[in-house]
LOZA-37851 format. One record per residue (C-alpha): x, y, z. Coordinates in steps of 0.05 Angstrom, whole numbers, padded with zeros to 5 digits, always signed. Each point is the difference from the previous one (the first is absolute). Example, Ala and Ser with C-alpha at 12.3 -4.5 7.8 and 13.67 -1.06 7.14 Angstrom:
REM LOZA-37851
+00246-00090+00156+00027+00069-00013
***
This chain:
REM LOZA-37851
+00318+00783-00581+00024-00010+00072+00009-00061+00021+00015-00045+00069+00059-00041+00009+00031-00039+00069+00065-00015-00025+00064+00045+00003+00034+00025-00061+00021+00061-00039-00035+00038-00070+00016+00036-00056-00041+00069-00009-00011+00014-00076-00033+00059+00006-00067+00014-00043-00038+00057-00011-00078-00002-00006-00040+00052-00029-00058-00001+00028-00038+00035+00063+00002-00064+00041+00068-00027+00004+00057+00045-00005+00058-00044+00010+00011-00079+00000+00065-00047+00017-00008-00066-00014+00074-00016+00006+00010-00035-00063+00055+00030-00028+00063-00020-00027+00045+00053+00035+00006+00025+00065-00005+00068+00015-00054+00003-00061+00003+00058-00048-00018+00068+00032+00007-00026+00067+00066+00005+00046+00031-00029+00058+00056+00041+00049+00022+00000+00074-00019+00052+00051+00029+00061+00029+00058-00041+00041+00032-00030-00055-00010-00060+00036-00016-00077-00029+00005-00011-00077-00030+00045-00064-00047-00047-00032-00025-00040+00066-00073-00019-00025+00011-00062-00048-00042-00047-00040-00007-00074+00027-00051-00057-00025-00067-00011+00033-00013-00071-00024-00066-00006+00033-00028+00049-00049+00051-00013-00058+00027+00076+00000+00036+00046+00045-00013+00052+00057+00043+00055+00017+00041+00002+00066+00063+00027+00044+00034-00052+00030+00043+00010+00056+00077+00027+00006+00045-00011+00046+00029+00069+00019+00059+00016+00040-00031+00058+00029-00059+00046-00010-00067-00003-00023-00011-00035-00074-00050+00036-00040-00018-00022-00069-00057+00035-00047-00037-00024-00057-00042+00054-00034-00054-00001-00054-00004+00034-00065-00035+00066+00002-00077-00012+00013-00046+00056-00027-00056+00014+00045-00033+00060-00039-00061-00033-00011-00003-00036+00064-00054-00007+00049+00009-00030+00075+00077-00031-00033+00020-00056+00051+00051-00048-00009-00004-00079+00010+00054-00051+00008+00021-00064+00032+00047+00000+00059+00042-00052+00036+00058-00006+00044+00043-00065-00002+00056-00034+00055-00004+00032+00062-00039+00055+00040+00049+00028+00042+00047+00034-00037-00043+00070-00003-00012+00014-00063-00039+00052-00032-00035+00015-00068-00031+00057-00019-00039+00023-00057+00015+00073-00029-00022+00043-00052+00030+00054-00036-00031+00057-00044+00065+00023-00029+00061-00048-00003+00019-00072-00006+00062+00006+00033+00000+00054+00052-00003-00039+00067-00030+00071+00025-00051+00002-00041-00036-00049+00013-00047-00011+00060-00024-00060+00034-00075-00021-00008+00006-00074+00039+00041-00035+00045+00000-00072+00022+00037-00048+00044+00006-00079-00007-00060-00012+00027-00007-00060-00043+00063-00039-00001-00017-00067-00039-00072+00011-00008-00010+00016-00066-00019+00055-00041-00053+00054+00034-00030+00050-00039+00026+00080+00003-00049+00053-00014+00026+00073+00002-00035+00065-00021+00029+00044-00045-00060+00041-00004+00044+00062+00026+00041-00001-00073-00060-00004-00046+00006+00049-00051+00074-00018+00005+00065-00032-00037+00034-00044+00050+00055-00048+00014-00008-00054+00050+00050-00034+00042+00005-00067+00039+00063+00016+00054+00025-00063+00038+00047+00027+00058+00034-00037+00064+00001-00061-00056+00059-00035+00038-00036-00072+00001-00064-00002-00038-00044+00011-00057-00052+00050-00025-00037-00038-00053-00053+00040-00036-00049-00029-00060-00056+00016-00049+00003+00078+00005-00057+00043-00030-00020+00073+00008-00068+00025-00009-00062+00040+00011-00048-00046+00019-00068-00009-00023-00062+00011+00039-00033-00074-00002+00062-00051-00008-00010-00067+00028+00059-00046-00012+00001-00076+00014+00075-00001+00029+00009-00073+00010-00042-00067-00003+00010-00059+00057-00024-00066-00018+00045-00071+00020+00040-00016-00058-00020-00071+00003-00051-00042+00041-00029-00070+00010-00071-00017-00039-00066+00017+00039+00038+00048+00048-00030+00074+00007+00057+00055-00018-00012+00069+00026+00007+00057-00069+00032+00067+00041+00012+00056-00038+00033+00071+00028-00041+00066-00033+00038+00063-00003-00019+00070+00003+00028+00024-00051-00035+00063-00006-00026+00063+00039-00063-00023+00030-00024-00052+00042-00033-00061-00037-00059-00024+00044-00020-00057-00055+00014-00052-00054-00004-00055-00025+00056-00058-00011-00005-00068-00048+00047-00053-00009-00008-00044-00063+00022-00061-00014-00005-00005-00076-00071-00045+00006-00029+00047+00054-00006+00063+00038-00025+00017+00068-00002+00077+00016-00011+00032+00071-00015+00063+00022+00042+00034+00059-00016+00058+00046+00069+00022+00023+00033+00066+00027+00063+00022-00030+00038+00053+00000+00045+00032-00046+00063-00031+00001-00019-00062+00040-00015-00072-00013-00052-00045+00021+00011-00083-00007-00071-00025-00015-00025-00079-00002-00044-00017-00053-00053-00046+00030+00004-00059-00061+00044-00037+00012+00047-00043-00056-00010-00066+00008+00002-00061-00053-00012-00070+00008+00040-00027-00063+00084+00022-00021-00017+00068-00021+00059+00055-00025-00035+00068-00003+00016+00076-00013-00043+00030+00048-00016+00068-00025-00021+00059+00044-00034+00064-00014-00029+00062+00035-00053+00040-00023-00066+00038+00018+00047+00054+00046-00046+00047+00052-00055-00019-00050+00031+00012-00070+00062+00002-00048+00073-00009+00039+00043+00056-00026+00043-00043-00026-00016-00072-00020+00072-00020-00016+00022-00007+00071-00058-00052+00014+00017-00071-00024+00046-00040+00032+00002-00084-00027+00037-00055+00041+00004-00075-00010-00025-00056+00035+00007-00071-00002-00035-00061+00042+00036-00068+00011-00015-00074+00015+00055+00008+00062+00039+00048+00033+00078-00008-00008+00052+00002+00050+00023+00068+00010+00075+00008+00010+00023+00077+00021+00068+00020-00032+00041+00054+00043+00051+00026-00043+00050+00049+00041+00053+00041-00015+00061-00001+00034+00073+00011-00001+00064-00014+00045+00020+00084-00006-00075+00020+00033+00010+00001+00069-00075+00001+00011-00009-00071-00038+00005-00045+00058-00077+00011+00018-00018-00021-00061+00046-00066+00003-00030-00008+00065-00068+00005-00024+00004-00049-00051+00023-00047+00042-00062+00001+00035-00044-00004-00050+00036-00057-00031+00005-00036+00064-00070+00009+00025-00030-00007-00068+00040-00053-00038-00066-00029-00052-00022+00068-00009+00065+00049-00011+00044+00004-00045+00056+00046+00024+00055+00033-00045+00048+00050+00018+00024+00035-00069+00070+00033+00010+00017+00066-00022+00082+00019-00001+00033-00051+00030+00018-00076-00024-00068-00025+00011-00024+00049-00060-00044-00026-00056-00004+00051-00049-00062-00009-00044-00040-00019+00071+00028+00063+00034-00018+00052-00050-00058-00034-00006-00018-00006+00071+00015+00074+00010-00048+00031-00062-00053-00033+00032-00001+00005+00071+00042+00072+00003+00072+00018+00029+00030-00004+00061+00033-00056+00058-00037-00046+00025-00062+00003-00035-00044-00061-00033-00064-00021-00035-00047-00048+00010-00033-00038-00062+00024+00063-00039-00068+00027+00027+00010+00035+00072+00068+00037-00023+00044+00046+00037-00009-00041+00069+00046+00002+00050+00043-00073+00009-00018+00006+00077-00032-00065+00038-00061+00049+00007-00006+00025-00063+00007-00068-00037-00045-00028+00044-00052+00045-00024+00008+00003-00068-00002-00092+00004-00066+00016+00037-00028+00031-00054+00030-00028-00054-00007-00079+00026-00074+00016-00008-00008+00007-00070-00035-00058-00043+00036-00024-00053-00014-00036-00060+00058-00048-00006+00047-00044+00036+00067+00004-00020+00056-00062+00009+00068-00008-00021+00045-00066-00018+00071-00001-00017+00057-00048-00036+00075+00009-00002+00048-00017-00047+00066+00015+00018-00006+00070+00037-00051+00021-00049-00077+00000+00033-00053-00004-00042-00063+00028+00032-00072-00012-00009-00044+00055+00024-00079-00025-00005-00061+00041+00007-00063-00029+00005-00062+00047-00016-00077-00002+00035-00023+00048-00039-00010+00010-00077+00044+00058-00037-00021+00022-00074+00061+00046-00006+00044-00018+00061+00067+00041+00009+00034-00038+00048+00074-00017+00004+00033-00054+00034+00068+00022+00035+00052-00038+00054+00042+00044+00049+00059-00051+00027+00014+00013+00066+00065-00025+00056+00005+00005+00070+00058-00007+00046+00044+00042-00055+00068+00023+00027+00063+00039-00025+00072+00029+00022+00006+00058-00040-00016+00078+00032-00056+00001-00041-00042-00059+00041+00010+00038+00062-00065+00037+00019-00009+00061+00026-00037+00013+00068-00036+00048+00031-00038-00038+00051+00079-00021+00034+00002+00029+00072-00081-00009+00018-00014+00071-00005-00056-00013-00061-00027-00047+00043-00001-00076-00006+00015-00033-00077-00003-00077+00000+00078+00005+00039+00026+00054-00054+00004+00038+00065+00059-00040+00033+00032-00005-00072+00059+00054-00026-00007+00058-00047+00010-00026-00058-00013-00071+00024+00064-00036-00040-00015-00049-00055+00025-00049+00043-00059-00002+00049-00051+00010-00052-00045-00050-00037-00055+00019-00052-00063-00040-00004-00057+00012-00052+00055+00033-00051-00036+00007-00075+00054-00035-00047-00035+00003-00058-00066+00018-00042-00016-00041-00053-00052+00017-00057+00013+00078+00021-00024+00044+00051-00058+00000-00025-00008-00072-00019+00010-00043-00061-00041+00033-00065-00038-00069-00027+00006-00043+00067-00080+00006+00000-00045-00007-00053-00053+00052-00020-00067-00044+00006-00004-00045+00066-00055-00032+00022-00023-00027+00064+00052-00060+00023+00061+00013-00052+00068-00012+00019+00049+00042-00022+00065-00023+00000+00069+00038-00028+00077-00009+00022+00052+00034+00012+00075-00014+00014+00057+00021+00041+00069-00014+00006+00013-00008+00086+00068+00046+00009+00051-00049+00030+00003+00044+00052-00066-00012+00025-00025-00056+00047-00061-00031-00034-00025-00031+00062-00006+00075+00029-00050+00021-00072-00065+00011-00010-00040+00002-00063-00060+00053+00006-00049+00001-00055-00039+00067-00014-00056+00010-00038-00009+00074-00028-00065+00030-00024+00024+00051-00057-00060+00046+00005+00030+00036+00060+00071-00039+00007-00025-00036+00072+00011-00061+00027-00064-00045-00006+00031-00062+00043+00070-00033+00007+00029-00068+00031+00065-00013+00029+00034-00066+00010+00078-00018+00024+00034-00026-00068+00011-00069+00040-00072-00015+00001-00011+00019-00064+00044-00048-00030-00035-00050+00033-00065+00019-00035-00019-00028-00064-00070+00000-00009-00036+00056+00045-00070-00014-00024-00052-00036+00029-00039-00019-00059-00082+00013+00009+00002+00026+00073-00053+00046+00021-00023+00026+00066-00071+00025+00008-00043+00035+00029+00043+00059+00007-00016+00039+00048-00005-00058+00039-00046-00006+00077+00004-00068+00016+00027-00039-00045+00064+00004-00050-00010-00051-00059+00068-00022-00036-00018-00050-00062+00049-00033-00038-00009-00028-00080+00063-00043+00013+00025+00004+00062+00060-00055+00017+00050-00006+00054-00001+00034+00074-00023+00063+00018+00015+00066+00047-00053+00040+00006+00008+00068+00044-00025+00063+00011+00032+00066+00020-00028+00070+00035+00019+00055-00032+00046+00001+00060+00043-00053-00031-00040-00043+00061-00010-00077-00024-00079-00017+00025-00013-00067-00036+00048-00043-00006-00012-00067-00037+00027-00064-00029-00039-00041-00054+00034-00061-00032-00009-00049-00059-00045+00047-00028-00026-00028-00070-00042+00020-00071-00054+00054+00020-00008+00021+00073-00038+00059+00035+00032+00013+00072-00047+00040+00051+00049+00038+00043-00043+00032+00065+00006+00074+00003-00057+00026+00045+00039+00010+00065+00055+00050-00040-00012+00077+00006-00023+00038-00056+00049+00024-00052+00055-00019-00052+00032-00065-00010+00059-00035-00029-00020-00083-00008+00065-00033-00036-00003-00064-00031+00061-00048-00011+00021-00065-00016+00072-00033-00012+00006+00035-00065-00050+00059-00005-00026+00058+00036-00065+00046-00004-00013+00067+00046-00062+00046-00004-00037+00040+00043-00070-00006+00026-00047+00045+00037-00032-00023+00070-00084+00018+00011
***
């Protein structure tokens, strides 16, 4: 099966052999070594760049591997590194084409190139081989996009096939889900199903689905269901497409449910042109949904990689610096070292099999992966991202003991979960880090002006020496894992649990306490994203004790006129504010000697449509969510 991805990372072909007229070859890159048997991996003609360049690297986001040549840094000459298959017999082949995956990761103008060859006689003889397809990075950072190449010319053939990076001095070639074939006449495959993860009750939620060709002829009809487990609701479509194409189609019911609802929304086409699909195991696609009593405040984690040796890495200290500055309640920025002091080991390896190689490059929510660390870029991706609706607020405490911080990461849950796999994790962060030694001096090619303006790296030295140099947003430790703490969350949660689990870490002596932050993450294990996080200075969070408002609700949500906040047993003064999704403060409010059970009416009508952030607090507690503007 071929499959979509939007993330950056590097897989393992373990090469299978089908025997039947249909599919001819498959790679799921599953393997356990890399090259896999009857494959092989070898430089080009110059002798230039290493012998085994294509490597294995995790794709977390799918919980295997793709397949990829990263770049080399080459004194001279062009770098050319091949990966070619196992022999593929053709014999009985009609209309043979070949389908894979293609991305390019870090930077677009380096001029790379990759070609696809074929050979009818050796596996190793650069001559004999001839090229069939040739591409260019024509899709830095956006995802995966579909290669279709026809091999029709070598039916009736044995043949080799190639994948040739060359010029590879400062990217990737990332390739995935490889399968040759001769196609079928009547194929239509559902590719990929789009329905929001998570929404509030009574809301309509568009069902999108994208319907491939993945046959010979034209498909002019069908019909497509979605079923919910208690019912079904089928529609026909009249559609045009072509071989090779895909069409996104809207069903016209929508999903919509007035009570806390998780669901496995299961999809299906059928009735294609007017009969039988040629074949029915490419049409079912399921996806989960889940409603909630109230949306939760969504926090965007930026997670970049960096490193005092990469002379490039100054945009992307730059850019996170803006995005921390302009967005302070909604980012949470980290800057994860690679080869220098700063280095966390477990976050760095981890950081890199997930979002790909190379210098400055980050990810956002472990979701939109591969992005460039640029102002631009990052703004983007937090556009997106900031966006989502999320079924949980997350909140963090803290108590210290000597130098040793015990840490209480909360998540509080909308939303019912029969078999939840969530993990709790906290990522401890420092800014304003300095040192003397060679190694904190930071390399920079933005000195002189001539890449154009950097946030003043342009009036600084190359290298700018350690003693000029301050580090903000470095990631000092992970706690629970990269991937989170296995048993922070329980399996079953139901709508208004509080889940609760610490962690501890010793503060280095070394390290100015009033210059940490605590960041809580909290990591959905189906696809290894981030579902929401919170960050809070260390200082304030030893001043919290209890961050829970007990029996505050805010209704109705969406909200046109009028934003309802009841208490069960409210006591003490109250803040209550709300933010734009600019980080803007709109309402503003003060409400004191507040007693037993309350219900304030806070006036919304006069703010724009959109997302919200209202925050709640008292002397002692504090409560953030979001809300949606009519």
């Amino acid at each position: 099966m071929i499959k979509k991805i939007t993330f950056l990372a590097v897989l393992l072909f373990a090469s299978v052999q089908i025997s039947t007229a249909q599919t001819l070859l498959t790679e799921g890159f599953e393997g356990a070594t890399f090259p896999p048997a009857g494959w092989t991996t070898f430089m080009g003609t110059n002798g230039v760049g290493t012998a085994q360049e294509w490597i294995q690297v995790e794709a977390p986001n799918t919980g295997t591997y793709s397949a990829a040549s990263p770049f080399e840094n080459v004194a001279s000459g062009i770098a050319e590194d091949w990966l070619v298959t196992s022999q593929i017999d053709l014999t009985s082949a009609t209309n043979a084409e070949l389908l894979f995956y293609s991305t390019q990761s870090y930077n677009a103008d380096y001029g790379s190139t990759f070609d696809v060859k074929v050979s009818t006689n050796s596996q190793t003889n650069h001559a004999d081989f001839t090229t069939v397809a040739n591409y260019d990075e024509t899709n830095v950072g956006a995802g995966y996009e579909l290669k279709i190449i026809d091999l029709s010319a070598y039916d009736g053939m044995m043949v080799y096939i190639a994948f040739v990076h060359s010029n590879d001095d400062g990217d990737n070639w990332i390739i995935d889900d490889i399968e040759v074939r001769s196609p079928l006449n009547l194929d239509a495959k559902l590719d990929s199903v789009s329905l929001s993860r998570y929404s509030l009750t009574s809301l309509d939620n568009q069902l999108s689905f994208d319907v491939n060709n993945n046959g010979t002829s034209t498909i002019t009809s069908l019909d497509i269901s979605w079923n919910d487990g208690a019912n079904n609701y089928s529609e026909n479509f009249t559609v045009l497409i072509g071989p090779g194409t895909t069409q996104t189609i809207n069903h016209a019911t929508q999903i919509n449910y007035s009570t806390i609802e998780e669901k496995d929304i299961d999809v299906t086409i059928d009735n294609v042109n007017g009969g039988a699909d040629g074949d029915s195991a490419n049409n079912s696609l399921s996806t989960k949904f889940n409603t909630m009593s109230q949306a939760g405040t969504k926090v965007v984690i930026i997670e970049e990689s960096t490193g005092t040796w990469c002379g490039w890495c100054p945009r992307g200290t730059v850019g996170l610096d803006y995005m921390s500055s302009n967005y302070p309640n909604t980012v949470a920025a980290i800057a994860v070292h690679n080869g220098d002091p700063m280095t966390v080991a477990a976050y760095d390896s981890g950081l890199v099999g997930t979002i790909g190689t190379g210098w400055p490059n980050s990810g956002l929510d472990r979701k939109l992966l591969g992005v460039d660390p640029g102002q631009g870029s990052l703004l983007n991706g937090y556009n997106t991202q900031i966006n989502e609706t999320v079924p949980v607020n997350i909140n963090t405490s803290a108590d210290l003991v000597g130098n040793t911080l015990t840490i209480s990461a909360q998540a509080s849950f909308f939303t019912k979960f029969s078999a939840s796999d969530f993990r709790l994790g906290v990522i401890i962060t420092e800014d304003g880090v300095t040192g003397t030694s060679s190694g904190y001096n930071h390399v920079n090619y933005y000195a002189g002006g001539g890449e154009g303006p950097m946030g003043g790296y342009e009036n600084l030295p190359d290298p700018v020496p350690a003693a000029q140099m301050v580090y903000n947003h470095v990631g000092r430790a992970i706690l629970g894992g990269f991937n989170g703490q296995a048993g922070s969350v329980p399996v079953v949660i139901n709508d208004g649990d509080t889940v609760s689990y610490d962690f501890n870490y010793t503060i280095p002596a070394a390290s100015d306490q009033a210059n940490m932050h605590i960041v809580v993450v909290l990591i959905d294990q189906t696809d290894g994203t981030i579902v929401s996080g919170f960050q809070r200075s260390v200082a304030d969070a030893l001043s919290v004790r209890d961050f829970s408002i007990a029996g505050l609700k805010i209704f109705p949500n969406p909200a046109k006129d009028v934003l309802n906040i009841s208490f069960e047993s409210g006591e003490g003064n109250y803040s209550i504010n709300i933010v734009d999704m600019l980080g803007r403060t709109v309402i503003d409010q003060k409400f004191n000697d507040v007693f037993g059970v309350q219900n304030i009416e806070i006036p919304v009508a006069t703010l724009s449509q959109g997302y919200y952030i209202l925050n709640v607090s008292n002397d002692k507690s504090a409560f953030s969510t979001k809300f949606i503007k009519n």
